[in-house]
Structure formats: structure tokens, C-alpha cells
C-alpha angles and dihedrals in degrees: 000000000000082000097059086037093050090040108029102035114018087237135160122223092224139023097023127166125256092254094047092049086038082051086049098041090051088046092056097049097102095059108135092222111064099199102058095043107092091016087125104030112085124237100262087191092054089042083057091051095052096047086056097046091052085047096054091045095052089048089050093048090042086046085050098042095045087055100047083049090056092043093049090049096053083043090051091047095055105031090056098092099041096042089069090047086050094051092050088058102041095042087055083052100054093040090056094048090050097052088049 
């Protein structure tokens, strides 16, 4: 098999491209068992699916991301102030509770 890939076809065994697997696939057609014929060539249709589900999902996760940036920013803007009044008072807490 790697011979007539190597020879006919130019082929490599691993890592080829998706014209060179489509000019294989179309070379195998005629085999008489159906169920052997396409058994190492990968299934370029399924390969597409995949590349635009993973598409649609990193859209989705940059979308997400984008907006928690934005909200923790708005949350950062208005909880300064009151993050150093909730320290002091915290801090003094603390500090109580460790001397006792």
C-alpha cells in the first residue's frame, strides 16, 4: 500500500493533504468489497464538521470571554472604593480574632 502510495500517487503515509486523500478515495472506488474500500482514508465530510464545530465553539468562548472582560471591568470601576473600606474592616477583623 505505502508503495503504490509512494509510486502512483506521490502520496505520504501520514499527514496528507485533503486533495491528495479526495484523488485516493476516487482511485479505490472500484474495489469489489464495500466494506473495506474506504476503511484508511478518513472521512473528509466528517473532518469538515468537525473544523466548523470547533469554529462555532471558539466564536461562542471568544464572544463569552470578551463579555466577562467588559463586566469585570464595570465591576472593578465601581467596587474600588469600597473594596479598600471592606479590607479595613476585614483586616481589623481578622486582626481582632488573631490576638484572641
Amino acid at each position: 500500500m505505502d508503495k503504490l502510495l509512494r509510486k502512483e500517487f506521490n502520496i505520504p503515509a501520514k499527514h496528507c493533504s485533503e486533495e491528495d486523500l479526495s484523488l485516493w478515495r476516487n482511485f479505490v472506488m472500484p474495489v469489489k468489497n464495500p466494506n473495506r474500500r474506504f476503511r484508511y482514508v478518513a472521512n473528509l465530510d466528517k473532518r469538515l464538521e468537525v473544523k466548523e464545530q470547533k469554529a462555532k465553539i471558539r466564536e461562542k468562548l471568544q464572544a463569552n470571554s470578551m463579555l466577562n472582560r467588559k463586566v469585570l471591568k464595570s465591576i472593578d470601576g465601581l467596587e474600588k472604593p469600597l473594596e479598600r473600606a471592606s479590607e479595613a474592616v476585614f483586616g481589623m477583623e481578622c486582626h481582632q480574632d488573631a490576638e484572641a
